[in-house]
Structures are given as C-alpha cells and as structure tokens.
C-alpha positions as CSV (number, residue, x, y, z in Angstrom):
1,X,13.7,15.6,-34.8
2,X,10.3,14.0,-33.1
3,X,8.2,12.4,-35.9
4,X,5.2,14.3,-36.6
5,X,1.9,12.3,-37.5
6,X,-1.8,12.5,-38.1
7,X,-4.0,9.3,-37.2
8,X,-4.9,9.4,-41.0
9,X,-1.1,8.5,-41.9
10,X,-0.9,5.2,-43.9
11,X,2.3,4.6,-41.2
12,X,0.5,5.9,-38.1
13,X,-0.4,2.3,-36.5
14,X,3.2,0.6,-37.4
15,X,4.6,3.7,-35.8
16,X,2.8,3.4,-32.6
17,X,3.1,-0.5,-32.8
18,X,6.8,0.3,-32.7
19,X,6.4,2.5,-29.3
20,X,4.4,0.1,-27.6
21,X,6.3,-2.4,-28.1
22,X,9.6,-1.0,-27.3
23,X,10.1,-3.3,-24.1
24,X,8.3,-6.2,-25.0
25,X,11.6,-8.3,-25.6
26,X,14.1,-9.1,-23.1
27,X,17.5,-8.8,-23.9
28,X,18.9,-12.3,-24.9
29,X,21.1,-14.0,-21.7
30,X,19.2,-11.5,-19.2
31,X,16.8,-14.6,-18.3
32,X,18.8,-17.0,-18.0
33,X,21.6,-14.5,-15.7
34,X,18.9,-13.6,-13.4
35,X,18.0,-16.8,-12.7
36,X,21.1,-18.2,-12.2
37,X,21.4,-15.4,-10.0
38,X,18.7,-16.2,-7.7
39,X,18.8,-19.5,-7.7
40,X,23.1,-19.1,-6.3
41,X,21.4,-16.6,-3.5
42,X,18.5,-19.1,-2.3
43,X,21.2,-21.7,-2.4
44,X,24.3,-20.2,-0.6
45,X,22.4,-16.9,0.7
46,X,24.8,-15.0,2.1
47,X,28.4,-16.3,0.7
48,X,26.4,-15.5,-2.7
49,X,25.3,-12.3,-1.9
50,X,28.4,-11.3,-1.0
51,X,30.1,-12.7,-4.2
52,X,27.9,-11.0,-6.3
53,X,27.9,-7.6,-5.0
54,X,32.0,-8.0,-5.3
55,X,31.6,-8.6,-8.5
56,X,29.0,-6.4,-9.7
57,X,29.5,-3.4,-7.4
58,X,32.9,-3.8,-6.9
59,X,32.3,-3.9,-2.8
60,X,33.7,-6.1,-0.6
61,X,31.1,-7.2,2.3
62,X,30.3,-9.4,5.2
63,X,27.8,-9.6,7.8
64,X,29.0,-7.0,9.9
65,X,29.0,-4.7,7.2
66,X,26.0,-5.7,5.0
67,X,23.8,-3.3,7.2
68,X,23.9,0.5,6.7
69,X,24.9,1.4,10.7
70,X,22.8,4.3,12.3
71,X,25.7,6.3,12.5
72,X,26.4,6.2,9.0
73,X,22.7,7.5,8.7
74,X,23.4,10.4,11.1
75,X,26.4,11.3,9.1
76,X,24.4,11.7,5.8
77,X,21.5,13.3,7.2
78,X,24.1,15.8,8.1
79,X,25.7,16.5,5.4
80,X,22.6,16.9,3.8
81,X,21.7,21.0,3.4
82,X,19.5,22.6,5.2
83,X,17.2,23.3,1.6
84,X,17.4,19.6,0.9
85,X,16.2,18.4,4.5
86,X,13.5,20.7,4.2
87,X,12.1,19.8,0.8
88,X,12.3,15.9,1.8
89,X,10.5,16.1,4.5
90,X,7.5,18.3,3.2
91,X,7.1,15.9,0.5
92,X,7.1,12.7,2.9
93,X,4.1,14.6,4.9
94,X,2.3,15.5,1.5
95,X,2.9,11.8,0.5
96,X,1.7,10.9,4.0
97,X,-1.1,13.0,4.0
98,X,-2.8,12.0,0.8
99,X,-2.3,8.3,1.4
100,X,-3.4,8.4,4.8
101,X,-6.7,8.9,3.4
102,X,-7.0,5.6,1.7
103,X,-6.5,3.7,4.5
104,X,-9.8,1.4,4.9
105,X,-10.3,-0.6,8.6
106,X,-11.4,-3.4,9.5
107,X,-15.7,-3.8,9.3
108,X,-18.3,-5.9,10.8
109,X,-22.0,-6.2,9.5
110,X,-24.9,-7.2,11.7
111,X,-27.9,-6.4,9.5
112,X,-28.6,-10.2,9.4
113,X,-29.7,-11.1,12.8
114,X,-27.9,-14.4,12.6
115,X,-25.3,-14.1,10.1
116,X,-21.9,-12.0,11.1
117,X,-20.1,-11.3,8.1
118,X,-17.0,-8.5,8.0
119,X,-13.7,-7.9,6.6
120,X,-10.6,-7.9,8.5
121,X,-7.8,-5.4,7.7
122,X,-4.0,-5.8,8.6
123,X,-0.5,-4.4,7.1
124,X,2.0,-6.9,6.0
125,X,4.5,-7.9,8.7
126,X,7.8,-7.2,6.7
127,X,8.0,-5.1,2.9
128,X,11.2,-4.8,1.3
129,X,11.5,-2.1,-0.8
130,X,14.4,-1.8,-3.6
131,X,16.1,1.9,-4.1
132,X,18.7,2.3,-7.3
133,X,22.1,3.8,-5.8
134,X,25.1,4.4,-7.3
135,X,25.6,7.8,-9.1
136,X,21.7,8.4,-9.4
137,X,20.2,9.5,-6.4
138,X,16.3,8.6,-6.0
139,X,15.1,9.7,-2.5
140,X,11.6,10.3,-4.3
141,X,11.7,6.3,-4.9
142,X,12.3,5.7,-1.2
143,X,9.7,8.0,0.0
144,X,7.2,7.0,-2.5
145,X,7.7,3.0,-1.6
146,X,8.4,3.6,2.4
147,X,6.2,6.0,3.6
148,X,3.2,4.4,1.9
149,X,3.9,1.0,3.9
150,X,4.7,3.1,7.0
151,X,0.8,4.9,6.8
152,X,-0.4,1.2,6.1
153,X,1.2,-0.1,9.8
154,X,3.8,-2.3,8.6
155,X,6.3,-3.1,11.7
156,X,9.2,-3.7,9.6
157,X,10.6,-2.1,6.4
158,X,13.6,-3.0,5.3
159,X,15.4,-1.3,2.0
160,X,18.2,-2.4,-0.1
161,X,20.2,0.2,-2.1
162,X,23.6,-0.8,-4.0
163,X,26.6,1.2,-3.5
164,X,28.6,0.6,-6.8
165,X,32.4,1.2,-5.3
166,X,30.7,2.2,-1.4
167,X,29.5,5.0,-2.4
168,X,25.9,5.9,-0.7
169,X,24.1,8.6,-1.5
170,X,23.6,10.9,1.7
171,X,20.0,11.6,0.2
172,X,18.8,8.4,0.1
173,X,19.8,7.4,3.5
174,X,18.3,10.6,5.1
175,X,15.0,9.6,3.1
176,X,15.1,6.9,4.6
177,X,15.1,8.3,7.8
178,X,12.2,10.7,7.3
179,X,10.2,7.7,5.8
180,X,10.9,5.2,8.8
181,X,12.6,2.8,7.1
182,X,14.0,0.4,9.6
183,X,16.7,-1.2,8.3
184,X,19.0,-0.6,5.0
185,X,21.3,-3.2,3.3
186,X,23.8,-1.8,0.8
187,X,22.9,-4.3,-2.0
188,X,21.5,-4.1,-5.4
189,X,20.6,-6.5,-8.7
190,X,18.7,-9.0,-8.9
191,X,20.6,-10.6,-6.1
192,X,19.1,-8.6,-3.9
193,X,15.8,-9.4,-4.6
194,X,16.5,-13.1,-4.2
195,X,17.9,-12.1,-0.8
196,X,14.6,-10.3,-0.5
197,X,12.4,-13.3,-1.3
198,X,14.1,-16.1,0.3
199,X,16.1,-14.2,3.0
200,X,20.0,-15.3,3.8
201,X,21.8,-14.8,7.0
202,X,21.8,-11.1,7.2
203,X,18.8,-9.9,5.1
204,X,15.2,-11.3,6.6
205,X,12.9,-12.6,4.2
206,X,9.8,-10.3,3.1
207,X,6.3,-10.8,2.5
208,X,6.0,-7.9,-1.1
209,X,8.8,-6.1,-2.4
210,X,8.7,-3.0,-4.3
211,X,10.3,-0.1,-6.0
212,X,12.3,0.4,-9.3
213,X,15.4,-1.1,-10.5
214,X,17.3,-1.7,-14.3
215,X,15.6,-5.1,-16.6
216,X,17.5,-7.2,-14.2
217,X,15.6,-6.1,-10.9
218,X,12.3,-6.0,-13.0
219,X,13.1,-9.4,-14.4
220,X,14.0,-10.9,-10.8
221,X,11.1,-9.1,-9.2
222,X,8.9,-10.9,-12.1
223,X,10.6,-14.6,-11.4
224,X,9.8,-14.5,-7.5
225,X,6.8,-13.3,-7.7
226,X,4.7,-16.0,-5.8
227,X,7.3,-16.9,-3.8
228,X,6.7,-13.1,-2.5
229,X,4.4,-10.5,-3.6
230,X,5.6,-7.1,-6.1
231,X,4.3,-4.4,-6.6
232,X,4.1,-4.6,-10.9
233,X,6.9,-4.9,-13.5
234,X,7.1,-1.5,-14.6
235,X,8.0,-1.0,-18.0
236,X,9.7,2.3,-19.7
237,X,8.5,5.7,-18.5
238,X,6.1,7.3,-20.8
239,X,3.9,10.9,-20.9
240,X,1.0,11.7,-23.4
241,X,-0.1,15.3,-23.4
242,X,-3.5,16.0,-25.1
243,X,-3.8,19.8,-25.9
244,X,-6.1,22.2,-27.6
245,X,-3.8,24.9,-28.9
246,X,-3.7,26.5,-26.0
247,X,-1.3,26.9,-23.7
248,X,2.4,27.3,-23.5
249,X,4.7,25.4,-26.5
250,X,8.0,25.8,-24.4
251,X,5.9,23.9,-21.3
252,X,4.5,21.6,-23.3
253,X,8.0,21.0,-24.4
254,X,9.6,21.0,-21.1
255,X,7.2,18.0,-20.1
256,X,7.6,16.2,-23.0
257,X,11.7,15.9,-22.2
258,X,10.8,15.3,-18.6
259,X,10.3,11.8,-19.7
260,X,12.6,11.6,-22.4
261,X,15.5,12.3,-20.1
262,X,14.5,8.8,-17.6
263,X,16.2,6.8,-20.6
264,X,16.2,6.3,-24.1
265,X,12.9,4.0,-23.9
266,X,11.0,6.5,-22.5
267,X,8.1,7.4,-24.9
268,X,7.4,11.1,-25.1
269,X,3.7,11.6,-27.1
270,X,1.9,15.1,-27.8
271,X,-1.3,15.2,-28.9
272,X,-3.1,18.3,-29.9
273,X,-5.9,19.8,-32.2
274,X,-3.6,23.2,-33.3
275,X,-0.8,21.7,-36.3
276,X,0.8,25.5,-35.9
277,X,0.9,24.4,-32.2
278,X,2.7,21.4,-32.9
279,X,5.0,22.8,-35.3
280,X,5.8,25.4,-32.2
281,X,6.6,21.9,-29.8
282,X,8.3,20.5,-32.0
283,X,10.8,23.6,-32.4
284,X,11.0,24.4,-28.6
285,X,11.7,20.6,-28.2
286,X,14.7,20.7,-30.3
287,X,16.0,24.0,-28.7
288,X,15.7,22.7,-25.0
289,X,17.5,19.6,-26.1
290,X,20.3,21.9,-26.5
291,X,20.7,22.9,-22.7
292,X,19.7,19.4,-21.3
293,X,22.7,17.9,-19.7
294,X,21.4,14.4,-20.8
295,X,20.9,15.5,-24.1
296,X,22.0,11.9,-25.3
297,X,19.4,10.5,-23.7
298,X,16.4,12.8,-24.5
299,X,17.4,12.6,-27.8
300,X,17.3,9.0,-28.2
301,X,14.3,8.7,-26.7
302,X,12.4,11.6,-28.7
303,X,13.6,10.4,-32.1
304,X,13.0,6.3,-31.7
305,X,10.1,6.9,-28.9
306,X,8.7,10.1,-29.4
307,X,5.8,11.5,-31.4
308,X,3.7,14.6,-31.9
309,X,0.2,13.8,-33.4
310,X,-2.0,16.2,-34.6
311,X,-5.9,15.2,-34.4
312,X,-9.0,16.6,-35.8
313,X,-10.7,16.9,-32.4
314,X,-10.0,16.3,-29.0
315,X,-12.9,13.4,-28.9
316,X,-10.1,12.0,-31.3
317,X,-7.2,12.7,-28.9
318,X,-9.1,11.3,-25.8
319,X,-10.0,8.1,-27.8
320,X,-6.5,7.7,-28.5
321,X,-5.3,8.6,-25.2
322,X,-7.7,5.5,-23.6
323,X,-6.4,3.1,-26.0
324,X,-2.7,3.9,-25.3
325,X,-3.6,3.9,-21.2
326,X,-0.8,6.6,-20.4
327,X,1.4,6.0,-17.0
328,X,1.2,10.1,-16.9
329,X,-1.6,12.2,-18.6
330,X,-1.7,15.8,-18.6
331,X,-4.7,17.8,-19.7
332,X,-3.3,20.4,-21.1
333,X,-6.3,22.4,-22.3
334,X,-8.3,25.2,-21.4
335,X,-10.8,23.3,-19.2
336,X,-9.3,19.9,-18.2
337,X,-12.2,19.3,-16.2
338,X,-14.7,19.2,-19.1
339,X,-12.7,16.2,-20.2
340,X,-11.7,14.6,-17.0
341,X,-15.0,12.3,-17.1
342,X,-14.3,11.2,-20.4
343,X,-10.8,10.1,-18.9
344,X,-10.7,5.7,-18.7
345,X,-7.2,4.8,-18.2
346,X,-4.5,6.3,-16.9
347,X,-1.8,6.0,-14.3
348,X,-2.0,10.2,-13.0
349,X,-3.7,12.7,-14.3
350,X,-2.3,16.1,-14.3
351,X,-5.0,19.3,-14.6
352,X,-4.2,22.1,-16.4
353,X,-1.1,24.2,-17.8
354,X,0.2,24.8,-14.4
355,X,0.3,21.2,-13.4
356,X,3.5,19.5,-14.6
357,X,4.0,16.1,-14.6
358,X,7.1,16.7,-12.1
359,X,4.9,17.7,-9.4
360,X,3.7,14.4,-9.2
361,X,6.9,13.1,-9.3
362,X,8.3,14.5,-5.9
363,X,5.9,16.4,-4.0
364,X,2.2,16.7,-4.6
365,X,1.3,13.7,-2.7
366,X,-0.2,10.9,-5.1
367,X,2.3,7.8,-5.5
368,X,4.7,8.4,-8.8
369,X,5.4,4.7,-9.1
370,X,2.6,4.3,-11.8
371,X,1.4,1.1,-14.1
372,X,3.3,1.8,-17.5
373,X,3.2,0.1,-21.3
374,X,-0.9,0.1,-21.2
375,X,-1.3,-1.6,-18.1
376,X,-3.3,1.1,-16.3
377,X,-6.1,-0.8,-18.2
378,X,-6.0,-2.9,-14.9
379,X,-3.3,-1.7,-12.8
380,X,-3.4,1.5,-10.3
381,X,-0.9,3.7,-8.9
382,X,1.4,2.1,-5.9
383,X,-0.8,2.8,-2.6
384,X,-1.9,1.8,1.2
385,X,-4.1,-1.1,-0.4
386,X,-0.3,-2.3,-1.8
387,X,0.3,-3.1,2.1
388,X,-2.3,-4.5,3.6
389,X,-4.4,-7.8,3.5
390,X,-7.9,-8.2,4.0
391,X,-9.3,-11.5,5.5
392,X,-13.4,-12.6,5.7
393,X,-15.4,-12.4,8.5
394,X,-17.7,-15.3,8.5
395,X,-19.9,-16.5,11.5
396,X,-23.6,-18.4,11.7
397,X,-26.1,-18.6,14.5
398,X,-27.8,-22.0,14.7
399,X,-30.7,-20.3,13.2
400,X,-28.1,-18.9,10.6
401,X,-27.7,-22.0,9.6
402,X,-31.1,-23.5,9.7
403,X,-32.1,-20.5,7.0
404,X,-29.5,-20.8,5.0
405,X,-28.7,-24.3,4.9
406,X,-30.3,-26.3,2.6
407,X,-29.2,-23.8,-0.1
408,X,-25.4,-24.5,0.9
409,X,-26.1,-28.3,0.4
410,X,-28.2,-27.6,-3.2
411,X,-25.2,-25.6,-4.5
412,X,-22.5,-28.5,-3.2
413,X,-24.1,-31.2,-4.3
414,X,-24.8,-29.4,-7.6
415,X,-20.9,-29.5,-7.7
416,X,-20.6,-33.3,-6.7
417,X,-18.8,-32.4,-3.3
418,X,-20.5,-34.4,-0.9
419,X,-18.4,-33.9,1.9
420,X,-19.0,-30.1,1.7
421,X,-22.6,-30.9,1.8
422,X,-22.4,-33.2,4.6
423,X,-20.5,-30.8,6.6
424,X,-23.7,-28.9,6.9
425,X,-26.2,-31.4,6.7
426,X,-24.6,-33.1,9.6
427,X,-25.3,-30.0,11.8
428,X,-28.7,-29.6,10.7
429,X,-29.2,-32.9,11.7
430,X,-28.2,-32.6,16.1
C-alpha cells in the first residue's frame, strides 16, 4: 500500500528525504563502464561501435548497414495502421504548432545614434537526438526531441535508436519521418553517445544531443557534456497532484500510476486537503494496480516512492509542492487558476480534473521531456531555445567611441588590463 502521511509526522522529512534522493547514487561499476566505453569509441570509432553493439544488442553491423535505409523507413511507415499514422502526425503539428511560437529572430537596436547593438539568432548545424528501441516503443520521444530542432532550422538531425536483436520499431521510424529526421543509425548505450560527441566513420559528430536513455545514456550524456552540449540529465519520472477534495478519486488514481508505471523509481505524490479523499486514492490505487499489465512496476514504485499526504490547507500543499519543484504538477482542484500564480517551480502544469498528465505526454503540444529530481528550480522544459545560439551585435561610430570611451579605459584599468585600455585609447588618440 502507498504510505499515507501528514507534514506533522515525526517521519515526514526522512520519508521525503528518501524520495528525493532515490537517484542520487550511481550504481557502483556504471562510471567507470561508461567511460571505458567512450573512451574505446573516441579511440577506435567505428570498429568500437560495432563491437559494442555486438555485444550489447546482439547485432552484427558495418558501415553499410549502420544507417537505417529509406526503404526500410517506407516499409515501417507502412505497416504502420492507418489510426496510428493519424495520431502521429496530429501530435507532431500540435508539437509544431506550440513551439513554433517560441521561436525568437535575430534583432538590431538603433536608439543610440552611434552605437549598433543586436542579437544574432541561428539553429545549431547538426543535433543528435537519442531514442530507446528495443521492445519499448517511444515515438513520443522522437517527436518531442526532433520536431522541436526541426521548428528551430537545424539542417541536419541525425537519431540513433538501438535495435536489441534487429528489431526496429515500425513507430519510431515512421516518427521519424513525420518529424524530419534526416538520418537514423541503429545504435544505442552509451556508445552511441560517444559516437554522437566525437563522431566515427559512419556517425557525423554533433553539436547537442538530446533525448532519454537508461543510467548508462544519462551517465555518458553527463561525461561529454562540454565536449558537446545536452539537453539535462534527467532523473526518475515523478508527478505531484495537489487536490481539494474534489474531484474524481479513481482519476486521481489513474494519474498517480501513470508515473508509477515508467519504472520503479518513479515517485508518485498526492497531496490533498480531504483525509476521506485520500483514504478513497489510496483504495482506487490499489484496485487499478490489479488490471495494470505492469503491475510489478507500479507497485514498486508506489510502495518505495510513492506517498499520499494529507495537509491542512492548500497554502500548505502549494508550499510543499514549490519546495519539491515537480517535473509534472496537476492542479487538481476546483479552480486551478486561483492557484496557478502562486505556482514557482514546476516542469508542466496541468489545469483542472480534465487535464491528465498524459496529455502532455503525447499530444497537447508543450515538450514532455521535463527537468526532474527538483531541478525545475533552474531548469525548463526541452524547447526551440534548446536549438539555437544567440551571438552579440556590437558596433561603434567614431563618435560612439569618443562618448563612451574614457569609461571603457576607467573600468580596464580599474581591472589592471592595460592592453584592453590601450586598445581604445590608441583610437581616441588618431
């Protein structure tokens, strides 16, 4: 059963010490493997690559066969239904759609009349996103990362995907399509974000990679960071709910496992102001579980991860909620807007009793690859801005100069950098 707690428990802190801190800790050896791992591929770069994916996927490759082929697209996107096609394609235009309008251009100001100053505005020129393959199927994840990058202008994305045993998910590739990915590998693990960062003989190097992967992707994403930007290290997923009694239990419920069902560090947290409320969760919780073909899972992650808190108000719940910074928050009281201004931190917010959490996921436009473990303190959803780079706009008139000059030299030698002050004193000076 989910623990049930009030903020007044003597244990309520060490219990939610416990839930934030359930991926703080690498696994011992996982280090040290990824970066023997990466180092091999930046080494040896394809003859590693390939070694590795042998051994790890069990698939035999070589340069000829590293690529997915455009007909091996064409023959997924058709065996993909009719219902599926449909459905992946509306949500890349939603996801299109909404991101299209945080697209920000390049600006000049002239309100000096001899000082320029501006902003400059281009997409990366190659983005590498990473897709999980195998038995899981994540076309969300490829439309999420790709069409984003696509609405930003980048020329080139390229995608890697493992295919434990060959196997490619039809889905994924005909996501890929919609999405205008350019070019897909069939490699996963952290050797393929080595091959990412460094490039080898068949994979081109990137300037950001992004997308989810298992602690050995997040790890290797973490170690070449630098070398390449990421997008974050995303942790464990994780939902809070604040509620105020009203409202569906079974929903509330159903949202809760939503999470719990990702793995069995997912952290599932309810939070209302209604204890006969909770005691309702609790029980629809444990019935769903039931019918919930990873039941394993969800269980798991509701008994070690999982909590339902009952507070005395909802200033209480949204205090709490701030602290935790939530990767998905849902309002789930009568008038969500009356506490939406109150809201500091969190990765989506998601209005109302008939807004679940899984709309975000797939369709409603808004990116669902979301800062997790507290770090939408700093972090924001995955976005256009992810794609693009800005550069300054700097340019002086003689009479620019001449006004603003003696200030530049004050503040350099202030510093002791003579040079820098000479630099404009010696113009001043002709």
């Amino acid at each position: 059963m989910i623990q049930m707690l009030r903020f007044s428990d003597p244990g309520f802190e060490a219990a939610f010490a416990k839930i934030v801190a359930r991926s703080e800790t690498l696994p011992e050896g996982v280090e040290e493997t990824v970066r023997t791992i990466i180092d091999d591929v930046r080494r040896r770069g394809d003859q590693a690559l390939f070694e590795l994916t042998a051994r790890f996927d069990r698939l035999e490759l070589t340069s000829g066969t590293v690529q997915v082929s455009e007909a091996e697209i064409d023959r997924a996107c058709a065996a993909v239904s009719a219902v599926s096609h449909a459905a992946l394609k509306l949500a890349a235009e939603r996801i299109a759609a909404f991101h299209a309008k945080q697209k920000v251009e390049t600006w000049i100001s002239t309100t000096e009349e001899d000082v320029l100053l501006g902003q400059m505005v281009r997409p990366l020129d190659r983005v590498g996103i990473y897709v999980p393959g195998g038995k899981a199927a994540y076309p969300s994840s490829v439309l999420m990362n790709a069409v984003p990058a696509k609405v930003a202008g980048v020329p080139e994305v390229i995608m890697t995907v493992p295919t434990p045993d060959g196997v490619v998910n039809p889905h994924v590739l005909a996501a890929a399509r919609l999405a205008g990915v350019d070019r897909i590998f069939r490699v996963g693990g952290a050797q393929a974000v080595a091959a990412l960062a460094y490039g080898t003989e068949s994979i081109p190097r990137v300037d950001k990679i992004t997308g989810p992967g298992n602690i050995y992707v997040a790890t290797a994403k973490k170690m070449v960071f630098g070398q390449v930007d990421i997008d974050m290290i995303a942790g464990p997923s994780e939902i809070l709910v604040i509620n105020d009694g009203s409202g569906d239990p079974a929903h509330i419920a159903a949202d809760l496992l939503s999470q719990a069902e990702h793995d069995e560090l997912a952290s599932s947290i309810l939070i209302t102001t209604d204890e006969a409320f909770a005691g309702k969760v609790a029980a629809a919780l444990e019935s769903q579980l039931q019918a919930l073909s990873r039941q394993t899972i969800a269980r798991r992650s509701i008994e070690d991860f999982g909590a339902i808190v009952v507070a005395e108000s909802l200033d209480d719940a949204i205090a709490f909620s701030n602290r935790i910074a939530p990767e998905h928050l849902e309002l789930a009281v009568a008038n969500p807007f009356e506490i939406l201004p109150r809201i500091r931190h969190a990765g989506a917010i998601f209005m109302g009793h008939h807004t679940p959490e899984a709309a975000g996921d797939y369709l409603a436009g808004p990116n669902h690859t979301l800062p997790t473990g507290g770090t939408a303190r700093f972090f924001s959803p995955l976005g256009v801005d992810d794609f693009i780079k800005k550069s300054s706009i700097v340019s002086f008139s003689r009479s620019g100069l001449e006004r603003l000059g003696q200030e530049i030299i004050h503040i350099a030698e202030l510093e002791g950098l003579e040079a820098h002050a000479r630099s404009v004193s010696i113009r001043l000076k002709d």
